[in-house]
Backbone as ProteinMPNN parsed JSONL, in Angstrom:
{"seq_chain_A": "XXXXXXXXXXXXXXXXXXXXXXXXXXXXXXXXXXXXXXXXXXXXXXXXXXXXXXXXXXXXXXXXXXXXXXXXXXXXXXXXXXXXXXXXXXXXXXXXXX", "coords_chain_A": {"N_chain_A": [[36.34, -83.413, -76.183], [33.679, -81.04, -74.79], [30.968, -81.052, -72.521], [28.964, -79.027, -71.566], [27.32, -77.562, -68.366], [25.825, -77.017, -65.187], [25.361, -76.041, -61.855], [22.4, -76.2, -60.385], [21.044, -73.343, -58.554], [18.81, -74.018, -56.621], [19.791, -76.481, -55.201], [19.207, -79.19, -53.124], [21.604, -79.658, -51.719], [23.069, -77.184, -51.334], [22.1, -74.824, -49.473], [23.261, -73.911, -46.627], [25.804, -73.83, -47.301], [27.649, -71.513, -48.146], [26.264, -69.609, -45.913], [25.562, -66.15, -47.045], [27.825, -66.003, -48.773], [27.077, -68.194, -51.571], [28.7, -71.133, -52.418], [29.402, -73.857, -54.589], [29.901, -76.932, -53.228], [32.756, -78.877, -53.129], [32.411, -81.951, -53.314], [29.582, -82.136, -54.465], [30.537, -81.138, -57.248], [32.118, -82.893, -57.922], [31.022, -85.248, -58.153], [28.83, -84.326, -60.413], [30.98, -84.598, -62.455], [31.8, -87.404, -62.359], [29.447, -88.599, -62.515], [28.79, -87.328, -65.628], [31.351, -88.619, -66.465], [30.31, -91.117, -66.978], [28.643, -91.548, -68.869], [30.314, -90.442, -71.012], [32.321, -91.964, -70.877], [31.368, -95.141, -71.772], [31.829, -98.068, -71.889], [33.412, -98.073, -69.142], [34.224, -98.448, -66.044], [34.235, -96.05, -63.822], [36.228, -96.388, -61.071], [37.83, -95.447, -59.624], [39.69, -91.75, -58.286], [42.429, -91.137, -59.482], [43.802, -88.504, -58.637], [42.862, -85.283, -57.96], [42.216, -81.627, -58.573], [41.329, -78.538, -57.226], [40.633, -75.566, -57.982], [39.312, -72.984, -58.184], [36.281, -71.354, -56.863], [33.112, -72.657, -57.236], [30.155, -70.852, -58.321], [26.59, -71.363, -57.11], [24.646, -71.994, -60.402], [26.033, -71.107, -62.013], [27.706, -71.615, -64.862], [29.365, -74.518, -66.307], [32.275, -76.051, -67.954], [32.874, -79.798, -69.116], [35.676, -81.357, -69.912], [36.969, -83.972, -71.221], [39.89, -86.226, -71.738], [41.188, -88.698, -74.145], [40.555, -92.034, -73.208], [42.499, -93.59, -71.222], [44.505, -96.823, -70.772], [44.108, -97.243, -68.269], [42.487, -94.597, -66.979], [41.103, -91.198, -67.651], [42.141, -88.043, -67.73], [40.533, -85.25, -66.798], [39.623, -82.23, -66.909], [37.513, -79.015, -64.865], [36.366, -76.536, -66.952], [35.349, -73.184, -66.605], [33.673, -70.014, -67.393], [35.401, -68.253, -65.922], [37.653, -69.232, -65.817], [39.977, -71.785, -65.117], [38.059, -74.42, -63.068], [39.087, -76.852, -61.759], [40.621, -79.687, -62.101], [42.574, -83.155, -62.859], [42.489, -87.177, -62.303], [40.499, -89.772, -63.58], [40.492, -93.028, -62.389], [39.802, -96.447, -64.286], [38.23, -99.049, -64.697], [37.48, -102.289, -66.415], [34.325, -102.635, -67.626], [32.594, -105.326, -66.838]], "CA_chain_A": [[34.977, -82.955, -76.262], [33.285, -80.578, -73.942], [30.458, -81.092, -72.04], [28.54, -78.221, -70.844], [26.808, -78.552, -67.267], [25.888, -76.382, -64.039], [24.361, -76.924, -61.099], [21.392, -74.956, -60.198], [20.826, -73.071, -57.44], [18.392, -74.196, -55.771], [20.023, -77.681, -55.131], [19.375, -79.341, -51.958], [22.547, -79.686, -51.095], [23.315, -75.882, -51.477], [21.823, -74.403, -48.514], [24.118, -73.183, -45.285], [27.127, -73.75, -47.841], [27.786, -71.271, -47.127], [25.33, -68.191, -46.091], [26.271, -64.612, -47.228], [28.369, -66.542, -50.287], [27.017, -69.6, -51.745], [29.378, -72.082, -53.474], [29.27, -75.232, -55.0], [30.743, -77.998, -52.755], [33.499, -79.931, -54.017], [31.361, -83.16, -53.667], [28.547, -81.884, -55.527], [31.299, -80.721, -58.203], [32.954, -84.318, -58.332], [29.688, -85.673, -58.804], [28.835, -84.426, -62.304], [31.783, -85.081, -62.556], [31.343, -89.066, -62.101], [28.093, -88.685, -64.191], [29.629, -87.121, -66.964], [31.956, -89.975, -67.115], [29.686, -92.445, -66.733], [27.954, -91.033, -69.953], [31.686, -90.135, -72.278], [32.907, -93.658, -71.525], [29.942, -96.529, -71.584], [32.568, -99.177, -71.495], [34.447, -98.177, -68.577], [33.898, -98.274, -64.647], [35.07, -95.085, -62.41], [36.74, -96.984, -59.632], [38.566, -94.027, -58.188], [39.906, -90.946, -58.199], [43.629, -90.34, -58.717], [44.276, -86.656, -57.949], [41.831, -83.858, -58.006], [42.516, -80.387, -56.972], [40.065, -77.823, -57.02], [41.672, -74.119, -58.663], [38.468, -72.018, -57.906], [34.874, -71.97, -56.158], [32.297, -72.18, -58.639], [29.299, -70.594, -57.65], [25.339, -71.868, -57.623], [23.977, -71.387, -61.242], [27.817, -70.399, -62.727], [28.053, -72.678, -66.082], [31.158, -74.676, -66.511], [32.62, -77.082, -69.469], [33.935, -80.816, -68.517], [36.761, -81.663, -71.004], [38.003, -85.136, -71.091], [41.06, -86.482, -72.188], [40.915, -89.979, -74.772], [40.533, -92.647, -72.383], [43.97, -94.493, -71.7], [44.324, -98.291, -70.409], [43.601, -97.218, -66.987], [41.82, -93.701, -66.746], [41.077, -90.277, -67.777], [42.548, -87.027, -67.354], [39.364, -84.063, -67.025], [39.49, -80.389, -66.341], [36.668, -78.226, -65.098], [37.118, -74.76, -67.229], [34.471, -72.016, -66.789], [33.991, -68.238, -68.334], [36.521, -67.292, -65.036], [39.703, -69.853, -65.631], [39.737, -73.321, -64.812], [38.083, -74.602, -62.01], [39.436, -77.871, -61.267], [41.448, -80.919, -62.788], [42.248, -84.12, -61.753], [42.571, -88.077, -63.074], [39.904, -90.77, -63.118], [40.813, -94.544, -62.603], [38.665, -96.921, -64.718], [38.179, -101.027, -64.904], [36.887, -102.317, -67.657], [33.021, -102.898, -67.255], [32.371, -106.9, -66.77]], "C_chain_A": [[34.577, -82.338, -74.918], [31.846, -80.861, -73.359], [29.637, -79.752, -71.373], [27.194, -78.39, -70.015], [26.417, -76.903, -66.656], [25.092, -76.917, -62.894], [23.36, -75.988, -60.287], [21.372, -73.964, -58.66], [20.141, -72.791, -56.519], [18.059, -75.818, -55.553], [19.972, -78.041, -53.82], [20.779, -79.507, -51.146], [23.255, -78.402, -50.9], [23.163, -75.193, -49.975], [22.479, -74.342, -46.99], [25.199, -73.479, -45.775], [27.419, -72.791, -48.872], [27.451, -69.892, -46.804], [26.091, -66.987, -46.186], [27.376, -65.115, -48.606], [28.65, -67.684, -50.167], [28.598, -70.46, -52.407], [29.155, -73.592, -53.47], [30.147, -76.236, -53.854], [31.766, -79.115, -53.677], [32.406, -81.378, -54.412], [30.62, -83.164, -54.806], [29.415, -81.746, -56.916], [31.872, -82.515, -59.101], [31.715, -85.149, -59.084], [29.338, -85.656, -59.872], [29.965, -84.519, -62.552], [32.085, -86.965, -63.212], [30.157, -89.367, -62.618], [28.124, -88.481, -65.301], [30.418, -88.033, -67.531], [31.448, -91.3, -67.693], [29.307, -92.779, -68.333], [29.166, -91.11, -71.223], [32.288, -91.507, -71.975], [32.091, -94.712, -70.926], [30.81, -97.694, -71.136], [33.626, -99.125, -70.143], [33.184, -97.983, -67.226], [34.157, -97.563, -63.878], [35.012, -96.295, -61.576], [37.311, -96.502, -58.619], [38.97, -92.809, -59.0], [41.366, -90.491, -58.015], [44.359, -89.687, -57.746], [42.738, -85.968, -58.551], [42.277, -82.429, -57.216], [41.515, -79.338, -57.826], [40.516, -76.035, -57.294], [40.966, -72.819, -58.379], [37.585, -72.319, -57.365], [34.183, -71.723, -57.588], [30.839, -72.009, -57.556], [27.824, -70.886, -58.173], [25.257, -71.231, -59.059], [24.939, -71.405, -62.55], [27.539, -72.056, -63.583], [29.285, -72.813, -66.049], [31.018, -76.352, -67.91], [33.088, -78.57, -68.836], [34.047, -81.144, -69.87], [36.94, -82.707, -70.328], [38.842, -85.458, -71.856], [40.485, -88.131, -73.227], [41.234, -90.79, -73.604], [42.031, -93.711, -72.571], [43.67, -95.972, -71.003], [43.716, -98.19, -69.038], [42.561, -96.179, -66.13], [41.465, -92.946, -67.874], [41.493, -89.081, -67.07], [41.165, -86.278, -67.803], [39.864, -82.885, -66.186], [37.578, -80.141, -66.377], [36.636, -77.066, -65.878], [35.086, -73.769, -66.825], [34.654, -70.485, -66.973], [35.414, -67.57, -67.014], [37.642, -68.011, -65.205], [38.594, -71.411, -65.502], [39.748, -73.879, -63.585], [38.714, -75.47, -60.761], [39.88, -79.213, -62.597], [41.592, -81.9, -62.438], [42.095, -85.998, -63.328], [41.459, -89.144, -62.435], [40.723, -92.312, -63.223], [39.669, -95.084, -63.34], [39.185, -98.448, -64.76], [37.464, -100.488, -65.907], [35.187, -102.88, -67.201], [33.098, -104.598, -67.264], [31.124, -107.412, -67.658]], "O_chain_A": [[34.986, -82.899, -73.902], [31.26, -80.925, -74.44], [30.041, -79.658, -70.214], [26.21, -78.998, -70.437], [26.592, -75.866, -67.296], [24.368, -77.913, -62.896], [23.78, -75.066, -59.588], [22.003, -74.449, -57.72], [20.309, -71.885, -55.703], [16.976, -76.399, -55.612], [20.655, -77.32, -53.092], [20.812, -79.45, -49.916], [24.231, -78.54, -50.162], [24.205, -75.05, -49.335], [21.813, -74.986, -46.18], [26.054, -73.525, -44.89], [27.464, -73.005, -50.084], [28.144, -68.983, -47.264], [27.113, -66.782, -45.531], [27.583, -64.223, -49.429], [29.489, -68.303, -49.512], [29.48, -69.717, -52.838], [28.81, -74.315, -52.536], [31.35, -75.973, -53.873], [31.49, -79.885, -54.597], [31.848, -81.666, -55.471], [30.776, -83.836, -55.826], [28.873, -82.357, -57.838], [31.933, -82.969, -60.243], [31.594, -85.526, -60.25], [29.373, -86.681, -60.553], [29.792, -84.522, -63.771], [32.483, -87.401, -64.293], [29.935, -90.449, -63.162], [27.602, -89.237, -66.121], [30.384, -88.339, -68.723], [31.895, -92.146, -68.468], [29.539, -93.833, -68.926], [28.95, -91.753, -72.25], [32.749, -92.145, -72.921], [32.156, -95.076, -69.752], [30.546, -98.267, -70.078], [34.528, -99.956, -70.039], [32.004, -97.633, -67.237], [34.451, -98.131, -62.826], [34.043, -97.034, -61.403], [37.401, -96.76, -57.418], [38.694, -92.738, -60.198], [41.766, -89.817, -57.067], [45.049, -89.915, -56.753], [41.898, -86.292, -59.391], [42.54, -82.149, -56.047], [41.097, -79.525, -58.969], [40.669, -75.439, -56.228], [41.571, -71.749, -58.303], [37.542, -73.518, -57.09], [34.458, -71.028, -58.565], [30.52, -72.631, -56.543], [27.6, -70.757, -59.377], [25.684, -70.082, -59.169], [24.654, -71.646, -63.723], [27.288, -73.167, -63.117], [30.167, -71.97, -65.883], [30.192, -77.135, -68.38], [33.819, -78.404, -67.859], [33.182, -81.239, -70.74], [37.074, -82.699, -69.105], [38.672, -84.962, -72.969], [39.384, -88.601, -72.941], [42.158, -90.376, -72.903], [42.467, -94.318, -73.549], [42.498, -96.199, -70.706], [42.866, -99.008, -68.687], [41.965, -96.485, -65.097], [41.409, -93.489, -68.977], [41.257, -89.008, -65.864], [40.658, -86.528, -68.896], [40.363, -82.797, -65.064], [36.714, -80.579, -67.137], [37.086, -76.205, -65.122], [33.933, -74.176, -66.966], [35.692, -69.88, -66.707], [36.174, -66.633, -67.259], [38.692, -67.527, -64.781], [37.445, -71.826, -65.652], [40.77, -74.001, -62.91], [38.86, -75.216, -59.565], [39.391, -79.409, -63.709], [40.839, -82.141, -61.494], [41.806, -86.011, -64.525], [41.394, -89.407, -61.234], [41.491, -92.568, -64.15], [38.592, -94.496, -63.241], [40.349, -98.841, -64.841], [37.039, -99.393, -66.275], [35.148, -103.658, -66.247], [34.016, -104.982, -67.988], [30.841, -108.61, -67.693]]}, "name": "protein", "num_of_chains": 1, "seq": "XXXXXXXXXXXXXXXXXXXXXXXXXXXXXXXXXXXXXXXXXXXXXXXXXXXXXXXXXXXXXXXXXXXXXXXXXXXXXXXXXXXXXXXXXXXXXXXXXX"}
């Protein structure tokens, strides 16, 4: 299932990253990221962060999709994709909620 997200651009965290051409910060990126999850699996806990690697910039405003994978005993596999390719990929760790 996809998810469709962006992040606006006029986010406080946006500003001197980085003048003359904005882009999204990874952080900010991981972030919905880690909210999105929070949301597609109720029963689980992000605890970490595999791998992540990062394939493009995505820029203020720029819509993108988060795909997750069926949740396995220990994580999720998610891609970013947006209308230019795929931005970023990458595996979550999860506990089980208490």
């Amino acid at each position: 299932m996809a998810e469709a997200s962006r992040i606006s651009a006029d986010h406080p965290a946006l500003p001197g990253h980085f003048p003359g051409r904005p882009i999204v910060p990874g952080a900010l990126l991981l972030q919905s990221i880690l909210d999105a999850a929070a949301t597609h699996f109720p029963a689980a806990v992000v605890c970490g962060v595999k791998r992540i690697k990062f394939q493009r910039v995505l820029a203020p405003g720029e819509g993108f999709w988060l795909q997750f994978d069926p949740a396995g005993a220990s994580g999720a596999r998610f891609r970013v994709q947006t209308e230019g390719g795929s931005a970023a990929e990458g595996q979550l760790v999860f506990r089980t909620a208490d």
